[in-house]
N, C-alpha and C positions, 0 to 999 in steps of 0.2 A: 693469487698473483701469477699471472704469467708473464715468459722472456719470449723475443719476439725481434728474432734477427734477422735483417733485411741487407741482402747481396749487395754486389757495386752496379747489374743492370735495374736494380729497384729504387736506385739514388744517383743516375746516371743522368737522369735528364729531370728540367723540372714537370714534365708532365708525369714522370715516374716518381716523383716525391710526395705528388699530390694523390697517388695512389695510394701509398705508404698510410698516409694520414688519414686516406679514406679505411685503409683496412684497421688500424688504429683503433679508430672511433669506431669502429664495427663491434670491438670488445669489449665484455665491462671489466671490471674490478681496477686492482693498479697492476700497473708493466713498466716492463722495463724494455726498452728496445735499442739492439745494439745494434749499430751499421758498421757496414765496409767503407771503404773508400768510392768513390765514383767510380763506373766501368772506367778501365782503363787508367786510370791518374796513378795506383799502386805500380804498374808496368812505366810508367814512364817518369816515376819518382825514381825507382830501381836504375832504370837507364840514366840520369841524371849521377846518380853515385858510382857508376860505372864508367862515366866518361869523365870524371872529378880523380887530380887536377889537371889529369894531364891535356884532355879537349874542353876547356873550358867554353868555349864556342859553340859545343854540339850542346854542354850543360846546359846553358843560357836559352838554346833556340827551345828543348824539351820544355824550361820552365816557364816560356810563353805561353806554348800548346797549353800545360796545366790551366795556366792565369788565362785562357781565352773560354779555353772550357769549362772552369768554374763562374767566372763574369758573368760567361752566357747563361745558365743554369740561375744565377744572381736575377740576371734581366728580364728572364723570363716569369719568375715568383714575386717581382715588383715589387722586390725591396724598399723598402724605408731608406733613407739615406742613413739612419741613424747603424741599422742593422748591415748594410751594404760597409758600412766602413769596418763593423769585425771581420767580415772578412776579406778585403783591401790588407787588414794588419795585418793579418795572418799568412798573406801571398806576399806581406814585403817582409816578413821575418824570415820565411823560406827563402827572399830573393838577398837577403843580407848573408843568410849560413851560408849560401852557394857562395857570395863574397870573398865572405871567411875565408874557404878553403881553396879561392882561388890567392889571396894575398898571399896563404901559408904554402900554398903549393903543397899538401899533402891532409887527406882525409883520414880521420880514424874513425873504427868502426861507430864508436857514439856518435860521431856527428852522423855518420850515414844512417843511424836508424835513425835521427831526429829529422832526418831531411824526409826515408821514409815516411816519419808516423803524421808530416802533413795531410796526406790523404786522407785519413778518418779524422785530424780536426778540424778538413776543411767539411765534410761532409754532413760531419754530428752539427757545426756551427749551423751548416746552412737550415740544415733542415729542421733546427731548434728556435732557429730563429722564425723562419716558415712558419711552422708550427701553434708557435704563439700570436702569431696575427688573428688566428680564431679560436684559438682553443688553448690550453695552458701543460705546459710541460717543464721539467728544470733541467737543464745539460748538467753531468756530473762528467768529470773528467776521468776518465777509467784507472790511469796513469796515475792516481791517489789513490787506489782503492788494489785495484789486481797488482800483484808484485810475483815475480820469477826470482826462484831461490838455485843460483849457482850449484851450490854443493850438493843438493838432494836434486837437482834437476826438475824441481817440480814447480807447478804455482799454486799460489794461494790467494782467495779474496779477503784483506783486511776492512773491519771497521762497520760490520755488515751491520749492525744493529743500530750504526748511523744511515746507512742505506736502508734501511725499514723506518725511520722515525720521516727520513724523506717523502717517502712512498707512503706515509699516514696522512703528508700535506696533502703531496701535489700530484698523487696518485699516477703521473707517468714519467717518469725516468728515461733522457734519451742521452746514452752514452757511445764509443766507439768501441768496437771489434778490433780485434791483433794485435794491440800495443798494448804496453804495461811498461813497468820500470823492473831494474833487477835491484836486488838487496844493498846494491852500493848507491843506488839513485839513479842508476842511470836510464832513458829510453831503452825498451828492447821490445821484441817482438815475438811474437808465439808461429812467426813461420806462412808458408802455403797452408792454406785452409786455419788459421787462425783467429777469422772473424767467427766461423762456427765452436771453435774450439775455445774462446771468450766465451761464448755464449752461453755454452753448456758448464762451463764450472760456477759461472752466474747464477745458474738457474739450480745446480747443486748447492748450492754454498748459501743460497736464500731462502732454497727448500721452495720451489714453483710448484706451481701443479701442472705446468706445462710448457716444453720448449718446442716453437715455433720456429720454424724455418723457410721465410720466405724466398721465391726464387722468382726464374723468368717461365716455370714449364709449371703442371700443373701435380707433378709429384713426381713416383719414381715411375716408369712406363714400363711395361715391359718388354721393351726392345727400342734401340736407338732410332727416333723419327727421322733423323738425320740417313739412315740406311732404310729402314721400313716405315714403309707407306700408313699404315692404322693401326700403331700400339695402343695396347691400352692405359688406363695410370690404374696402376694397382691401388686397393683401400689402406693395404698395409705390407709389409714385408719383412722378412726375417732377418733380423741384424748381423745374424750368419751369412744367410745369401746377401746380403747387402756390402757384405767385406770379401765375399771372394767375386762379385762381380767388378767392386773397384778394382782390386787383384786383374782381372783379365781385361782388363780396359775401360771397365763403362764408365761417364761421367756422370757418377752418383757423389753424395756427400759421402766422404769415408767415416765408416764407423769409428776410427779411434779419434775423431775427433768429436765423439759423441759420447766415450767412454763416461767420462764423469756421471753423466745425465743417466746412465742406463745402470752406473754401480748404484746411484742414489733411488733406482727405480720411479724416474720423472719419465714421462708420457713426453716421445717424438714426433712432433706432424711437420710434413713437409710440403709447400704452401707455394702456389700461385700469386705473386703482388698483382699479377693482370690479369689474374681472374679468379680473385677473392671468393665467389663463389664457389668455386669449386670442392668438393671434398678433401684432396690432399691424398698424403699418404702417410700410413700412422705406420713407423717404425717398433717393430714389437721383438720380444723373444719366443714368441706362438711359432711353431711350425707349420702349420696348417694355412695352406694359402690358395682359395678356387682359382688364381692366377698366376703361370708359372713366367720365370723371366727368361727370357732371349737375349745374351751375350754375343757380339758377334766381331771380333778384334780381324780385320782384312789384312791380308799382305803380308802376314808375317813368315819369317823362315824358317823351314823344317829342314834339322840337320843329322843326318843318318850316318852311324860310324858302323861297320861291320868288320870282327873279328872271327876265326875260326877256335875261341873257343871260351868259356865263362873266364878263364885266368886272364884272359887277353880282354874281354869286354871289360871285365871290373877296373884295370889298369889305366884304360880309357876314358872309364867314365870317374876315375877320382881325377884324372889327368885335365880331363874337359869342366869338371866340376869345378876344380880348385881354379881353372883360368876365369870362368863366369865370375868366382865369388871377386877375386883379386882385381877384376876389370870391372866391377860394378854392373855387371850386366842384368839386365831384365827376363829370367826366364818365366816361361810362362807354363810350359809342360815338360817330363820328361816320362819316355815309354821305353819298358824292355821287352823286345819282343823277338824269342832264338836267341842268333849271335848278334843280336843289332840292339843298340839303343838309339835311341831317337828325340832330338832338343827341338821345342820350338823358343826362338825366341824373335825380340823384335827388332833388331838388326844383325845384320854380318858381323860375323864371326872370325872370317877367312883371313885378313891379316895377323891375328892372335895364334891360328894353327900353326904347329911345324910342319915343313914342306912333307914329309913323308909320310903323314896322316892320310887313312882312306875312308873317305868320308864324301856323301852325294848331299847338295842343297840344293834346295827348290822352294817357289812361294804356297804357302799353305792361307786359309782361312781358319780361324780356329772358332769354335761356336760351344758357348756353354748354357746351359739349359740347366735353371736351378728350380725350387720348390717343387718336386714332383712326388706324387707318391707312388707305390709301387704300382697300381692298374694303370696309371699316368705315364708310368716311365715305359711298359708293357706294351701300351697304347701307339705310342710316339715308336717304337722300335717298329712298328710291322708298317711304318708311314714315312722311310726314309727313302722309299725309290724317287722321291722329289731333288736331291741331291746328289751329285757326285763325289763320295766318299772317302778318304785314302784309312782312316783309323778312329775307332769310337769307345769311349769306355763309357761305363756305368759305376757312380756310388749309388750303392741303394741305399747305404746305413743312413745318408745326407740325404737322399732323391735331387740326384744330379747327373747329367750327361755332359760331358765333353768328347767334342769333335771335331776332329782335323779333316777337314773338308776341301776339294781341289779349289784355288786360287783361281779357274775359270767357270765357277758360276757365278752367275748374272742375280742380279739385284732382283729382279723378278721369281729368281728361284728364291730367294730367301721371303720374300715376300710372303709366297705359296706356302712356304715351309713354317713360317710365323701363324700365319689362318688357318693352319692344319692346328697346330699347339692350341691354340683360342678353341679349336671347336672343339679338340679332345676334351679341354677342361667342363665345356659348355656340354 
């Protein structure tokens, strides 16, 4: 049995659901497949509860947007009249909660995550209903089954051996991602990145032999296509590098929300909906990887305090430390190097200083460079005159480089600098 989780851009439109179904039917045995909400409808569910009760007006215009963009998605998959009214109900039970909470003039958090957890029961209905027009699946409602326990903080899936008797029928199981109930009954939700993080206690807790994770890209790349020109998609990657490149910015799945899957020792692949073919990328704990990843976070700011002596520098930096943690700040690096230490992070800092702090900012690039080994990391050192430099360190015990790089190279330097890494490994 494998689980088989498909994003909000894989159930965002109906020609992407018919993809879903195509990769589906690609697999044998039974599965279970759990979705997100449609691109976008979770963002503007949240907005919805944000403008609740005080703009009731902005509430109402959001809840059209939804009800336009699910209809359409409806129209497009030629609904049955029969199946086109489940979800009519289910956009006028969301249009009665917003009601609600306009009659009461005040929302509590229950109702706001029930307002939330419409977007995965619009999406699981649509696409189950879809689904059964050729082929046979059962919707199970998640929200009976996964519960979040207050007091230990943790969750649990109840009743699994009702969900195996299922999976004996009807061999594929199409449930929702992010919601569950908490121990008092109520809707709640497992957060950002939630629908993967359903997935994988699913896929623990049923004992899979494999959790799928389908996306809009064809695995993890080694370097954002959105900044270089021809990454490649790795076959596989280290679940270590994989959590310090979320760390430095990349938009990867983060590992803890994979954690279940990887204590239960289930198999990760990370999966193309538009282009099924593809390989993927298999998430492992192997260290050995013929392709290294390229990190590359722009713009951000390096901040240099200098003292005339170590009593002075340490003073400083528990002084600067304790403001980042207290302001929730995002650091990304910090270096001692003489009387100076040195903060990158990803915004200004300067209205948090006291005015008589001496201290220089300026914009840096930071670039991390993970899975290397050492003739790799070796290799890569005697090939950096392609960049302009300000500071670089090396972990070799990880095989990892980070670099604080000037804020004025060009997109093409990095480029060059990425096809340099590819031919090292090659």
């Amino acid at each position: 049995m494998i689980v088989m989780k498909f994003g909000g851009t894989s159930v965002g439109t109906a020609e992407a659901m018919r993809l879903v179904a195509e990769a589906i039917n690609k697999q044998s045995g039974s599965k279970i497949v759990v979705l997100s909400a449609s691109s976008g409808i979770t963002d503007k569910l949240l907005n919805i509860t944000n403008s609740l009760p005080e703009d009731v007006a902005t509430a109402k215009t959001i809840f059209k947007e939804v009800e336009a963009q699910t209809l359409e998605i409806v129209r497009k998959l030629e609904f049955s009249d029969s199946s086109t009214i489940k979800v009519t109900e289910l956009l006028h039970e969301l249009s009665q909660l917003i009601y609600s909470v306009e009659l009461m003039e005040y929302i509590s958090d229950n109702v706001a995550n029930r307002i939330v957890a419409y977007g995965e029961m619009l999406s699981t209905t649509i696409f189950s209903e879809y689904y059964n027009q050729s082929d046979t699946c059962i919707f199970l409602n998640i929200t009976d089954y996964l519960t979040y326990d207050k007091k230990s903080d943790t969750y649990f899936l109840a009743k699994t051996d009702d969900i195996s008797q299922v999976l004996e029928t009807y061999k594929t199981i199409v449930t929702q991602g992010f919601i569950c109930k908490n121990t008092d009954g109520n809707i709640a939700n497992l957060g950002r990145g939630g629908s993967d993080y359903s997935a994988a206690i699913i896929a623990a807790e049923m004992l899979a032999d494999e959790l799928q994770i389908w996306t809009d890209v064809n695995g993890v790349m080694s370097a954002d296509p959105r900044i270089i020109k021809n990454p490649l998609t790795k076959n596989r990657i280290n679940v270590g590098s994989l959590e310090r490149m979320a760390f430095f910015g990349a938009k990867v799945i983060h590992p803890d929300t994979l954690k279940p899957t990887l204590i239960a020792n289930i198999p990760v692949k990370i999966l193309n909906t538009f282009n099924s073919e593809n390989h993927g990328t298999l998430v492992t704990t192997e260290k050995d990887n013929p392709i290294p990843t390229f990190t590359i976070k722009r713009k951000c700011l390096l901040y240099t305090f200098r003292t005339n002596s170590k009593k002075n520098l340490y003073q400083v930096n528990k002084y600067v430390t304790n403001m980042i943690i207290k302001k929730s700040l995002n650091l990304l690096s910090s270096v001692h190097i003489d009387n100076a230490v040195h903060y990158v992070l990803e915004r200004s800092i300067d209205k948090f200083l006291d005015s008589d702090m001496n201290y220089e900012s300026n914009e840096i690039d930071l670039i991390y460079i993970c899975e290397l080994n050492n003739s790799k990391i070796n290799a890569i050192l005697t090939n950096l005159n392609n960049l302009n430099i300000q500071h670089l360190e090396v972990d070799w015990s990880i095989g990892a480089i980070l670099i604080l790089a000037n804020a004025d190279n060009k997109t093409e330097d990095y480029d060059r600098f990425h096809d340099m890494l590819i031919n090292v490994v090659d």
